[in-house]
C-alpha positions as CSV (number, residue, x, y, z in Angstrom):
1,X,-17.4,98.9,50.6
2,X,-19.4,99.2,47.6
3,X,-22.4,101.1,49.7
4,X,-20.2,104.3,51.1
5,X,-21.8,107.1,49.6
6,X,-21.5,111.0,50.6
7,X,-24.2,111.8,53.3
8,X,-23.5,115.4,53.6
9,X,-20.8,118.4,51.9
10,X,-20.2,121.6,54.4
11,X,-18.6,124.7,53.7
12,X,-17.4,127.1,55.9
13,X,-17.4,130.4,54.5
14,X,-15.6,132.0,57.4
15,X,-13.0,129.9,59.6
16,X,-14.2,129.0,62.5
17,X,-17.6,130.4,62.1
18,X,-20.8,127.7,61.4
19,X,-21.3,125.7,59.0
20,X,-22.9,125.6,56.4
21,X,-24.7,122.1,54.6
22,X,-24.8,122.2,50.5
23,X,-26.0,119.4,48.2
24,X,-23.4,120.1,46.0
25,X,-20.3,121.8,45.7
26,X,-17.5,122.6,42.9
27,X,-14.0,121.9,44.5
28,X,-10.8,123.6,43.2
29,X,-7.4,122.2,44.0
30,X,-7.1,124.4,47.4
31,X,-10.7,123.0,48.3
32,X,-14.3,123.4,48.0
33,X,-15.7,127.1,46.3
34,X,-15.9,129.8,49.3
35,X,-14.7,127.4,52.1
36,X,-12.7,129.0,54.7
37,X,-11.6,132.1,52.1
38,X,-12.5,134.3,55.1
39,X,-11.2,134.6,58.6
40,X,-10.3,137.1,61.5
41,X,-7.1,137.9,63.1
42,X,-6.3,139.9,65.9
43,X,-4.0,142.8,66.3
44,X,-1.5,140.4,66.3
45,X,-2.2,139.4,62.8
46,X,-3.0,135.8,64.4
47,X,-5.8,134.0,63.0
48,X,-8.6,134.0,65.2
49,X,-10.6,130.7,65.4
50,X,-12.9,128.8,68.1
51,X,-9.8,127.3,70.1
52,X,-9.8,130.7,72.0
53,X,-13.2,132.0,71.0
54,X,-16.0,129.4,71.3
55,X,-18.4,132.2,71.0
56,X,-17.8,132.2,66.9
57,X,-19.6,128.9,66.8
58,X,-22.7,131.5,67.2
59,X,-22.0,133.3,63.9
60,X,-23.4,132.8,60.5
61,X,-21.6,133.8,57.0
62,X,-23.8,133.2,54.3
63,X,-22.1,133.3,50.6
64,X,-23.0,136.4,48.5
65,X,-22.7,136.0,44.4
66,X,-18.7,137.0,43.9
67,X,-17.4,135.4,46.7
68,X,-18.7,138.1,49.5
69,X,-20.3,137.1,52.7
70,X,-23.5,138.4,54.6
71,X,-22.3,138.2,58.9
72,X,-25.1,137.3,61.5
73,X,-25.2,136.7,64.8
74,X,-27.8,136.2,67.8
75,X,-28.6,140.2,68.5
76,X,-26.5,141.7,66.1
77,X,-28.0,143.3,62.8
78,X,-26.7,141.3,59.9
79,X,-23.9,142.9,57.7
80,X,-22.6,142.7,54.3
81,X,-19.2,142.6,53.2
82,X,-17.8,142.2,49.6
83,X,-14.6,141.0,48.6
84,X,-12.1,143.6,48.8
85,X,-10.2,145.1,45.7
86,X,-7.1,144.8,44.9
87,X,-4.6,146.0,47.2
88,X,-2.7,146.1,49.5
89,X,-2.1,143.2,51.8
90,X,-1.3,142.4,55.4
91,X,0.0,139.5,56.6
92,X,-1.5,136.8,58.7
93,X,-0.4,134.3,60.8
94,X,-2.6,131.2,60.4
95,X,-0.7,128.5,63.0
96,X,2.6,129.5,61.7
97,X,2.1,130.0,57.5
98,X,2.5,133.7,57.1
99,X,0.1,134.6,54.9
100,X,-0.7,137.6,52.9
101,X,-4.3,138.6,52.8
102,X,-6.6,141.5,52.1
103,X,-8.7,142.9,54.9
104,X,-12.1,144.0,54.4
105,X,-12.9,147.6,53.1
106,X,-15.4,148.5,55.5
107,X,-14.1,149.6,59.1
108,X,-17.3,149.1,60.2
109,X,-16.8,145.6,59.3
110,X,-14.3,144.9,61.8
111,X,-16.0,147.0,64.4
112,X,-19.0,144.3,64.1
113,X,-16.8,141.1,64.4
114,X,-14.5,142.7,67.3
115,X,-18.0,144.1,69.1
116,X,-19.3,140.4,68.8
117,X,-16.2,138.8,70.4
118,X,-15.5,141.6,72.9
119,X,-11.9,141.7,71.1
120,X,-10.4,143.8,68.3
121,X,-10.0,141.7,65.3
122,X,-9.9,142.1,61.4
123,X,-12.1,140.3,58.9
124,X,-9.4,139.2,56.0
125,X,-10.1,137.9,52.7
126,X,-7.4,135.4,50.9
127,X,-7.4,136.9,47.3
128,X,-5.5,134.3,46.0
129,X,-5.9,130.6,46.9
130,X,-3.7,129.4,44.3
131,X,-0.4,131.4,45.3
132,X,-0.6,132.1,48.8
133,X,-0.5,129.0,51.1
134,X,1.3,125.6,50.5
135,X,-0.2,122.5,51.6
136,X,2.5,121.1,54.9
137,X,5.7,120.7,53.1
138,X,6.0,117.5,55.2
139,X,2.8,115.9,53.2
140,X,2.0,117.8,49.9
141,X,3.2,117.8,46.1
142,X,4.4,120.5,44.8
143,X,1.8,123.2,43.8
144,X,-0.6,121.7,46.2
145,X,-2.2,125.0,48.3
146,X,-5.1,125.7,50.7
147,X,-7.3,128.4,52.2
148,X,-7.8,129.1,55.9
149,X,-8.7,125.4,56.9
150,X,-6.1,123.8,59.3
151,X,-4.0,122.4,57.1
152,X,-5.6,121.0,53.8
153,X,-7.8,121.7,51.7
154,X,-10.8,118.8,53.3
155,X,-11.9,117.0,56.1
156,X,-13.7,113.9,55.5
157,X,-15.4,111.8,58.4
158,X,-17.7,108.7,58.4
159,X,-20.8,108.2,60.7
160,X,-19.1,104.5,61.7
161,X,-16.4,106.1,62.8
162,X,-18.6,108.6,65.1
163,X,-21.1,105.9,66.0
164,X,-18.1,103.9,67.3
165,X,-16.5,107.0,69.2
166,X,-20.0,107.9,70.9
167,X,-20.2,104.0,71.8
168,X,-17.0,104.2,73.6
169,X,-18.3,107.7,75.2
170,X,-21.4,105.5,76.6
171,X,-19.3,103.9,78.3
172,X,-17.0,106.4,80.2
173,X,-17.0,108.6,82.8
174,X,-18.5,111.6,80.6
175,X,-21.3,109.3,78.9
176,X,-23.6,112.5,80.4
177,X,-21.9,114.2,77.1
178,X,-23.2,112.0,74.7
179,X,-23.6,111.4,71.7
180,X,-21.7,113.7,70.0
181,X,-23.2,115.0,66.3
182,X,-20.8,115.3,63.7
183,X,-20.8,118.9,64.0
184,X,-18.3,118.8,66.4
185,X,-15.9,117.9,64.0
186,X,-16.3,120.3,61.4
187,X,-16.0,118.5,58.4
188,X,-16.7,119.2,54.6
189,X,-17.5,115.9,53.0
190,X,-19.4,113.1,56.1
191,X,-19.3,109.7,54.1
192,X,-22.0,106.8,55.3
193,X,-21.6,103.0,54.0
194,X,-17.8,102.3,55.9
195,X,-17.0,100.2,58.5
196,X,-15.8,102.4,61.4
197,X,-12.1,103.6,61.3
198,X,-11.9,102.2,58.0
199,X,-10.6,105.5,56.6
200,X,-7.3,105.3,58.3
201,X,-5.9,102.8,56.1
202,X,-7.1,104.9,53.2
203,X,-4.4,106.6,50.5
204,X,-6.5,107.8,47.9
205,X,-10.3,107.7,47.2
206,X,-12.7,108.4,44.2
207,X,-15.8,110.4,45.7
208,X,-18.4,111.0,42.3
209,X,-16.2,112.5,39.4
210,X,-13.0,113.1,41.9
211,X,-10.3,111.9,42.3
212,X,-8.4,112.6,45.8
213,X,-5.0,111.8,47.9
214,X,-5.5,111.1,51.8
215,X,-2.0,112.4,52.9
216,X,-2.7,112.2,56.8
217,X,-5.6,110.9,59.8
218,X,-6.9,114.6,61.4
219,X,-5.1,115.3,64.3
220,X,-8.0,117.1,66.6
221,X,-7.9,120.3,69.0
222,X,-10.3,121.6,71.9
223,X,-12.6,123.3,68.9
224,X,-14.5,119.5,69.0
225,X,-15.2,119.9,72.7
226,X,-17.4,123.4,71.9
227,X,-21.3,122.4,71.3
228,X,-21.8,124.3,68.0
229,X,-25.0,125.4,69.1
230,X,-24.7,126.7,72.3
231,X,-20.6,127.5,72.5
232,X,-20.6,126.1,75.8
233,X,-17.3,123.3,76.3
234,X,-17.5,120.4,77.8
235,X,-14.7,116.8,78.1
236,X,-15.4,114.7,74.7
237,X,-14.7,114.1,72.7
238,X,-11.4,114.6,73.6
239,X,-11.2,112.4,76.5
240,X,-12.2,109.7,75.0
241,X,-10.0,110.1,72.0
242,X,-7.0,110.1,74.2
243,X,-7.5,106.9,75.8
244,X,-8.7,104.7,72.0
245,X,-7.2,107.4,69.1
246,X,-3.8,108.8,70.0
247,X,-1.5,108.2,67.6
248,X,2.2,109.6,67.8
249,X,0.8,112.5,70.5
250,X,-2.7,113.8,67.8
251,X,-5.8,112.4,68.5
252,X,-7.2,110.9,65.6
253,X,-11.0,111.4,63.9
254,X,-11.6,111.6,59.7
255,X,-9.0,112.0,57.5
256,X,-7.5,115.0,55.5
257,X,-8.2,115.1,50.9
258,X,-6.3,117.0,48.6
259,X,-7.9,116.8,45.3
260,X,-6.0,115.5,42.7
261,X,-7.7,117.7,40.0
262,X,-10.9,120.0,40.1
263,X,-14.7,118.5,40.0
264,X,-17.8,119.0,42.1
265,X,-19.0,116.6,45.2
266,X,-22.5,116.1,45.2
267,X,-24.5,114.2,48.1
268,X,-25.0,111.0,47.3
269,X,-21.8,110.3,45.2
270,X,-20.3,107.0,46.0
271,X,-17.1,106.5,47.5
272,X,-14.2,104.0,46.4
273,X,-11.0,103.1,48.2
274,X,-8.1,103.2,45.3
275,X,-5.3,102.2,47.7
């Protein structure tokens, strides 16, 4: 598999809103710099993501020097935020970690976000990636911690893999949806050069300079049935999945990284298989 190279890196500066393609990007231990440090919760201090609200596939956060973020959305004036001081925190509840997390300064800040999805909701900003969320106990090492992502601190998917998967869609009953881009799965790192599904067998990988464990497959959710451009939902891939890629009750596509030490992914970097 000497050909497998990055295609494309993604951050997501905000959970759940879109992404956002880079050339390159520095990666800490909990993931790459000013992925998913952001997200909303409601008044329940759940975090808020596109499983309930498709509509946040509309918004845009683009990085601001230090970490803040600048919020558009279709009709909405943009708005700035900037990482919040010291202070006191709140806690969230992002699918059962509680986290503690610092909401953003500016009331008006939530007004915007809970105007735009009709809802009230906070914009929250994780202070501390390196303290406050373990890595599941069930696959990390100790120290290992994440942002706002799922579960760890990267996706990785191959465009095999989705070619295959939007082959078996042509063939189904919802081939109308087809073919799927890759932005329906949200990744940060897309790798070209594999053969498809190749990356399930994977345990550890070099990408460039890097060096990173492959703890689990990605178990996927209803957020990869929500176009990302339009917010509308729709059957696949899900349907498809279910019938070719369930595993143990998860429906399989790309693989979770923890990085084994900090570095920067750059497009282009080639990919080896370690074990």
């Amino acid at each position: 598999m000497g050909n497998a190279r990055v295609r494309s890196i993604h951050v997501h500066p905000v959970k759940a809103f879109r992404s956002l393609p880079l050339r390159e990007v520095a990666v800490e231990r909990w993931g790459p710099a000013g992925d998913r440090r952001w997200t909303l919760i409601d008044d329940g201090g759940k975090v808020v993501t596109q499983r309930r609200h498709p509509r946040l596939a509309l918004a845009v956060a683009e990085p601001l020097p230090g970490g803040g973020v600048v919020l558009s959305a279709p009709g909405r004036h943009p708005v700035s935020v900037p990482v919040p001081a010291p202070g006191a925190t709140v806690a969230a509840d992002v699918f059962g970690d509680k986290v503690e997390v610092v909401p953003a300064e500016d009331a008006a800040v939530h007004a915007w976000c809970s105007d735009f999805l009709d809802t009230p909701v906070r914009l929250v900003h994780l202070d501390d990636p390196a303290v406050r969320r373990p890595v599941d106990p069930e696959y990390a090492l100790p120290g290992e911690t994440v942002t706002f992502a799922d579960g760890y601190p990267l996706l990785l998917t191959t465009t095999a893999s989705l070619d295959r998967l939007n082959s078996l869609i042509a063939r189904g009953e919802h081939a109308h949806e087809g073919p799927l881009p890759m932005s329906r799965f949200r990744p940060n790192v897309v790798v070209e050069g594999t053969e498809a599904w190749a990356e399930d067998g994977w345990t550890r990988v070099t990408v460039g300079e890097m060096t990173f464990r492959v703890p689990k497959p990605s178990g996927r959710c209803v957020v990869t049935t929500t176009d990302q451009d339009t917010a509308r939902r729709g059957r696949e891939p899900l349907h498809t999945l279910g019938r070719h890629r369930s595993v143990g009750g998860r429906l399989l596509f790309g693989v979770n990284l923890v990085p084994v030490s900090p570095g920067t992914l750059r497009v282009g970097d080639p990919l080896e298989v370690v074990a």
